[in-house]
C-alpha positions, 0 to 999 in steps of 0.5 A: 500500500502506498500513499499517491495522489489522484485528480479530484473527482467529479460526480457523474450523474446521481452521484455527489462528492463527499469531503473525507471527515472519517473513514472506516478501515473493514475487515473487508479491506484486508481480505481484498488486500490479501487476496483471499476475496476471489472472483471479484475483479479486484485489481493492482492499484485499487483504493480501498474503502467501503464507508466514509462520513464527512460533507457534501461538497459536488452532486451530479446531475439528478441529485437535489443540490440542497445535498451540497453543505451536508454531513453525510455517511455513505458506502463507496462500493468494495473500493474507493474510501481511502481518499480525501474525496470520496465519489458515492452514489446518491442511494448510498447516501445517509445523513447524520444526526447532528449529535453523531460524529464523523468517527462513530459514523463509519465505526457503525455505519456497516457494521451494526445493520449487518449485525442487526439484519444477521440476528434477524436471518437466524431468527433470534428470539427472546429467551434463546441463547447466542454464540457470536464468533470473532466478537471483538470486531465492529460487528461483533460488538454490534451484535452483542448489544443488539442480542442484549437488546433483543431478550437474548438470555444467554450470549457468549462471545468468542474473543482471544484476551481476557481483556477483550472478554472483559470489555465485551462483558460491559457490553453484555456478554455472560459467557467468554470462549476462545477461539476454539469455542472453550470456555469457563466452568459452567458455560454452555455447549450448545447454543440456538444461534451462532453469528460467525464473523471468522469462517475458516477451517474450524466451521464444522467445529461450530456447526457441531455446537448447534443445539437442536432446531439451532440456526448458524448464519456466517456473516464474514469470512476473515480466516478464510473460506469453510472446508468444502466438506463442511456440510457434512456436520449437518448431514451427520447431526440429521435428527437435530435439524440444525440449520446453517446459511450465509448473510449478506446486506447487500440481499437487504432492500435498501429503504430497509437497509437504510431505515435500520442504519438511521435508527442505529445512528439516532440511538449512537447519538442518544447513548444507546449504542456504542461505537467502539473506536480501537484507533485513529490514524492518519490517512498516511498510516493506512498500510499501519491500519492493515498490519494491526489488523492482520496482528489480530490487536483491534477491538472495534474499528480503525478510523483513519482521517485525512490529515493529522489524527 
């Protein structure tokens, strides 16, 4: 990675050009970096970035110029958020409570609807109880708080530190695992639902944690792709009619998408959602982003800013 610079952009049409306040540093961002997010296109010399929050400075054609001058936060595709000014279509854009900063924007702004949208594919009810697997990142906590939200009566977190479970406790976490699923005397082995952020070769592992009629929706895949046989652990668990599928917001429609991300932004702003920023850096240190990222040491989001932190 390496910092370059580029022409300003202009918008096409129902486009707007936004000025750069914060942008988040995904879990996405890395896996096109390593290359293990095939069958996409991606190419040498992209810009990454998904989300960025900041002002409206240009709109196209067939975009209200009452836009210009606005706080805004909006998704840019798989590429294209590292930037100073940033390009997004009009559909993709959200504005801000006032009360809501750039930072804690692009902190929620993906993360909590996929947490929230996830939950709601694994039919997760009142009284039943949760696994959400790699629960230090952004979605992660997300769905912590909206499991506790949601009645969830048991909620266990996978994370790698005890200082990491004890924060995710605060949050409402009862029971903290390793990576392997293990856990404290006492805690649970079976679970009606698991959100999994990590995928990778310990998915049948998980799978086998299901409790009876339990239902796994994997989210992300940040250790890489399940083992082609994974389905196998269900077929093996018949009489347990465990269930498991994958979530994506893009399957969302966006007035949805957008009315729960809103939602989440005006309960951000009230206090009754947390954003939890690991760091902010400047945009200059976007290659520091991923290498903390590849360590396994951020809990939340990295933000970086144009400028000086």
């Amino acid at each position: 990675m390496e910092l370059v610079d580029v022409p300003s952009p202009t918008p096409g049409p129902r486009e707007v050009v936004i000025k750069t306040g914060a942008i988040g540093v995904g879990g996405v961002d890395a896996v096109i970096r390593r290359g293990t997010l095939t069958g996409y296109g991606f190419a040498e010399g992209l810009i990454p970035g998904s989300e960025v929050a900041g002002t409206v400075t240009a709109v196209g054609a067939d975009v209200d110029p009452t836009w210009i001058g606005r706080r805004v936060w909006a998704f840019t595709g798989t590429d294209g958020g590292y930037v100073e000014r940033a390009v997004a279509e009009i559909g993709d854009v959200l504005p801000l409570p006032d009360e809501l900063s750039a930072i804690d924007a692009v902190t929620l702004g993906s993360a909590a609807p996929v947490a929230h949208f996830a939950l709601e594919h694994a039919r997760l009810a009142p009284g039943e109880s949760v696994l959400i697997r790699g629960a230090a990142g952004s979605i992660g906590i997300a769905a912590v708080q909206l499991a506790v939200l949601g009645g969830a009566a048991t909620i266990a977190v996978t994370t790698s530190s005890t200082e990491r479970g004890r924060r995710l406790r605060d949050l409402g976490a009862t029971h903290v695992l390793d990576r392997s699923g293990n856990g404290e005397p006492g805690a649970p082995l079976s679970f009606d639902v698991i959100i999994d952020i990590v995928g990778g070769v310990d998915v049948p592992m998980f799978i086998d944690m299901l409790a009876p009629n339990g239902r796994m929706v994997m989210v992300g895949a940040v250790t890489g792709m399940p083992p082609s046989d994974f389905g196998m652990r269900l077929v093996q668990a018949f009489q347990q009619s465990r269930s498991f599928a994958t979530f994506s917001l893009n399957t969302v429609p966006a007035p949805e998408r957008d009315a729960i991300r809103a939602a989440q932004f005006a309960a951000a702003a009230r206090g009754e959602l947390v954003s939890m920023v690991h760091a902010v850096l400047p945009l200059d240190q976007a290659a520091e982003a991923h290498r903390q990222m590849d360590a396994g040491v951020v809990f939340g989001r990295i933000v970086l800013v144009p400028g000086s932190a």
